[in-house]
Every structure is written in structure tokens, then in C-alpha cells.
DRENSE-732306 format. One line per 2 residues: number of its first residue (from 1); their letters; for each residue x, y, z of N, C-alpha, C. Coordinates in nm, 2 decimals, m for minus. Each point is the difference from the previous one (the first is absolute). Example, Ala and Ser with C-alpha at 12.3 -4.5 7.8 and 13.67 -1.06 7.14 Angstrom:
// residues 2
1> as> 1.32/m0.57/0.78/m0.09/0.12/0.00/0.09/0.12/0.00  m0.04/0.11/m0.07/0.09/0.11/0.00/m0.08/0.11/0.08 .
//
This chain:
// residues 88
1> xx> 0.08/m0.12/0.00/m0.08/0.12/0.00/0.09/0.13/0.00  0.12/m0.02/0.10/0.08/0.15/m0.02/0.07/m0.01/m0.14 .
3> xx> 0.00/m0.07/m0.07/0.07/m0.05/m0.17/m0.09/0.13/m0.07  m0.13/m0.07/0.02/m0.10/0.07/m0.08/m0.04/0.14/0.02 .
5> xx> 0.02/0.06/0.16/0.01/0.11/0.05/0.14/0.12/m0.07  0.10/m0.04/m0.02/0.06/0.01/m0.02/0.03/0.04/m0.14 .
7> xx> m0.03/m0.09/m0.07/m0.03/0.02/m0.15/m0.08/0.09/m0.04  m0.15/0.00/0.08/m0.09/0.13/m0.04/0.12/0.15/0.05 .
9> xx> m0.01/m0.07/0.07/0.13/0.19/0.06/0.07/0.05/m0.05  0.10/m0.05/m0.08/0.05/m0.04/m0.13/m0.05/0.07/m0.13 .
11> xx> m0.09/m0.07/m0.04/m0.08/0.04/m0.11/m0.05/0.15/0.01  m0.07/0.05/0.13/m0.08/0.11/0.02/0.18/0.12/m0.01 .
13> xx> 0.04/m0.05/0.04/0.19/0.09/m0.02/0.00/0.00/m0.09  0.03/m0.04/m0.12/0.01/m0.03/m0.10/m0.07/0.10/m0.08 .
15> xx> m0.15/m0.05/m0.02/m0.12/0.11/m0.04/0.03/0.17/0.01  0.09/m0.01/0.14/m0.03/0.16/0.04/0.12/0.02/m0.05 .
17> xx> 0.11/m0.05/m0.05/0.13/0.04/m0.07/0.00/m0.02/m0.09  m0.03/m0.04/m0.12/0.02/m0.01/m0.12/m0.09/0.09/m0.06 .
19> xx> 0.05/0.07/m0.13/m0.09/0.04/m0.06/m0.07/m0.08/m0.10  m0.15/0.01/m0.02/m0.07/m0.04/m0.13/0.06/m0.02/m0.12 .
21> xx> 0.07/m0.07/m0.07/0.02/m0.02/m0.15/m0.07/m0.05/m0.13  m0.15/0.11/m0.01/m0.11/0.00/m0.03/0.06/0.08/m0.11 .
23> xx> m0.03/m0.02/m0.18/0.05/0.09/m0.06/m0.13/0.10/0.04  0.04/0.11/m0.08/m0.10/0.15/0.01/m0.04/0.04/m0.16 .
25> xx> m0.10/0.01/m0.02/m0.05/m0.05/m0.12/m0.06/0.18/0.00  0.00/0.02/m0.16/m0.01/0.13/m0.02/m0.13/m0.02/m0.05 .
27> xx> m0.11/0.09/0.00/m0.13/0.00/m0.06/m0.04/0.17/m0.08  0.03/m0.08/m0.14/m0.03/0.15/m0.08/m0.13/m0.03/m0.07 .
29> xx> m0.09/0.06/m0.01/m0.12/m0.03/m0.07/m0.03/m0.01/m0.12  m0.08/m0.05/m0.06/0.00/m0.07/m0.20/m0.01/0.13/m0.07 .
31> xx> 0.06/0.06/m0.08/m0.02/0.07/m0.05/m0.09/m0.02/m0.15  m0.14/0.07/0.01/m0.07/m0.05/m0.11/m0.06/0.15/m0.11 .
33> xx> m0.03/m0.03/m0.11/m0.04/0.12/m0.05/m0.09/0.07/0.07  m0.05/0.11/0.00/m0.09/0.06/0.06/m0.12/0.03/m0.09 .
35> xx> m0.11/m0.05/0.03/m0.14/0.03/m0.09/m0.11/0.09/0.03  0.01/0.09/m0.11/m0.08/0.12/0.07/m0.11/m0.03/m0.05 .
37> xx> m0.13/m0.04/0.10/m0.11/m0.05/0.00/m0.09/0.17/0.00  m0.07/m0.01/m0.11/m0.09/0.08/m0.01/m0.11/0.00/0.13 .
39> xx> m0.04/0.12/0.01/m0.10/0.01/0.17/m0.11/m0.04/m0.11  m0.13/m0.12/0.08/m0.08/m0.06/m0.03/m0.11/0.04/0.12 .
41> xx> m0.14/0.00/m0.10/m0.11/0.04/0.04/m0.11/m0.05/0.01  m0.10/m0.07/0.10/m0.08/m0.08/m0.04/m0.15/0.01/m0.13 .
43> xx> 0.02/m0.08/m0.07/m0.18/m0.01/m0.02/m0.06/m0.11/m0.01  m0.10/0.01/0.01/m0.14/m0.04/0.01/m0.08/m0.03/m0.08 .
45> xx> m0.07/m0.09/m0.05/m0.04/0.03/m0.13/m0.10/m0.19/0.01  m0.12/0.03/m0.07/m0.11/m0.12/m0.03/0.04/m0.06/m0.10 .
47> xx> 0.03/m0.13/m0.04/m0.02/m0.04/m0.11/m0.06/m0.12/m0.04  m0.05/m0.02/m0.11/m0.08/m0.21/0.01/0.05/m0.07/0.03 .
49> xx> m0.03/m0.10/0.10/0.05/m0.11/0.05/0.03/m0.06/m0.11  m0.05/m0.05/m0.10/0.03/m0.08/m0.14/0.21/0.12/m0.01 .
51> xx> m0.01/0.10/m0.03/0.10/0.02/m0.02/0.19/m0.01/0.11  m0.09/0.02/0.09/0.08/m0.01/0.17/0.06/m0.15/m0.02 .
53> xx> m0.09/m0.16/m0.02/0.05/m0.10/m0.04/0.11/m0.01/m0.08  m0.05/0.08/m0.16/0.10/0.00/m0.08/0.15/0.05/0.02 .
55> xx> m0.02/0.09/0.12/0.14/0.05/0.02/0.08/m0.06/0.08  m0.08/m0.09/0.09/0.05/m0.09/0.09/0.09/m0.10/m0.05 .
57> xx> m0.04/m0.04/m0.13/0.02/m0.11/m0.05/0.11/0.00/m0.07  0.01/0.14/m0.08/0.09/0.00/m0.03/0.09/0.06/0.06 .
59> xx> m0.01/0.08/0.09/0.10/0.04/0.11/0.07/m0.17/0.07  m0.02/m0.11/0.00/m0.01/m0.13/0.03/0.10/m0.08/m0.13 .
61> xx> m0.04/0.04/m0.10/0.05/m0.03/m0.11/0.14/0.04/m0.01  0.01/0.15/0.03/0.13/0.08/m0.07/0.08/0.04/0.13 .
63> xx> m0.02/m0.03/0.12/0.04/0.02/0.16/0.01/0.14/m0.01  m0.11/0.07/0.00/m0.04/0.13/0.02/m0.05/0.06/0.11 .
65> xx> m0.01/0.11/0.04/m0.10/0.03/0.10/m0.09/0.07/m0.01  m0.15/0.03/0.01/m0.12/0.08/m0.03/0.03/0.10/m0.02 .
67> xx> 0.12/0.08/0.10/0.06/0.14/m0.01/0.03/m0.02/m0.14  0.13/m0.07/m0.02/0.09/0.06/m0.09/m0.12/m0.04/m0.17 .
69> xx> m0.13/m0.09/m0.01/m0.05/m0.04/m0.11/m0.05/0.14/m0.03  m0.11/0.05/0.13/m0.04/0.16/m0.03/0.08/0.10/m0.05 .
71> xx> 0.13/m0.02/0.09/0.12/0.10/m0.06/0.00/0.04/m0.16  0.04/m0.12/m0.01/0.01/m0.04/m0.18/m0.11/0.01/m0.07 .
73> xx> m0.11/m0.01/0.06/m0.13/0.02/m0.08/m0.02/0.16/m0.04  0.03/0.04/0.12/m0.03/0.16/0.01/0.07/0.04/m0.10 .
75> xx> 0.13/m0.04/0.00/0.13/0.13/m0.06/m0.03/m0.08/m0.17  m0.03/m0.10/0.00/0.00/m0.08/m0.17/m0.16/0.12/m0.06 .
77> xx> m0.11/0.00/0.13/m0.06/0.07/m0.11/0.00/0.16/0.00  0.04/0.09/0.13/0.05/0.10/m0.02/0.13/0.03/m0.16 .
79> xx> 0.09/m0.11/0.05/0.11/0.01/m0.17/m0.07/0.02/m0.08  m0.12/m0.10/m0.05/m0.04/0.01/m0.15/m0.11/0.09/m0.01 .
81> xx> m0.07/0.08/0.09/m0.11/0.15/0.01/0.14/0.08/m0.03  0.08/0.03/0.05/0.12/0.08/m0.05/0.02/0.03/m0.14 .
83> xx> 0.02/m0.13/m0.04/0.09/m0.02/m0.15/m0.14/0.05/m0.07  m0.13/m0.06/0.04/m0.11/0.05/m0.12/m0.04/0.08/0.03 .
85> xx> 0.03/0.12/0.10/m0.05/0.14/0.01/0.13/0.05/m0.08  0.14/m0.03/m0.03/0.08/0.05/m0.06/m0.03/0.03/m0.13 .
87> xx> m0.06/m0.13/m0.08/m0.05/m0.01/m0.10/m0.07/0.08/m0.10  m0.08/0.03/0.09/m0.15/0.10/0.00/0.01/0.10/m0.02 .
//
């Protein structure tokens, strides 16, 4: 028992005299492009359930999201009111 007494006493010396030889690891953070996200605004808006399905689906089809299908909807038919008011 004083073997074992001894040994811990030992060890606890030990502990308090040595230093840690733990490397020390540097942490710099990822550097990634920065994306300037336009400020977004909600709306609201009714439409046919027959069509709401259709967007699901293919939102499902093309791994899309409702957002981004409207997005594209909006700006594809604002583009072509553009070009045929140019027209005109």
C-alpha cells in the first residue's frame, strides 16, 4: 500500500512540474468570396392550387425552391414585357 501511496505522490510531482507538450494549433478562419445578397422583401400572393402542384413538382424535378421558381418566373416574364415594350 505505501508502494502505491508513493507512486501517486510521485505522479501528482510530476503533473505540477512538467510542462504540457500539447502542440498549439493556430485557427485562422476560411476565407470565402463574399456575396452580396440583394435585401429581400416579402409577398403574398393567391394562386390555383392546380398551378401551386405544378411548381412543386417541378421544383421536385429540378431541386429547386418555390422561392427561387417565382424568382425566375417573375424576372423571365418582366425580361420579355421589356424586350416587347422596346419593340413598340
Amino acid at each position: 500500500m505505501t508502494d502505491y501511496k508513493n507512486k501517486l505522490g510521485g505522479l501528482a510531482d510530476k503533473l505540477k512540474k512538467d510542462v504540457p507538450k500539447t502542440p498549439i494549433q493556430e485557427v485562422s478562419p476560411v476565407k470565402s468570396e463574399t456575396i452580396i445578397k440583394e435585401q429581400e422583401v416579402q409577398l403574398n400572393v393567391w394562386i390555383p392550387k392546380a398551378l401551386l402542384k405544378r411548381m412543386k413538382a417541378y421544383g421536385i424535378e429540378k431541386d429547386e425552391t418555390l422561392k427561387g421558381i417565382n424568382i425566375l418566373a417573375l424576372e423571365f416574364f418582366l425580361n420579355a414585357k421589356a424586350k416587347q415594350n422596346q419593340t413598340t
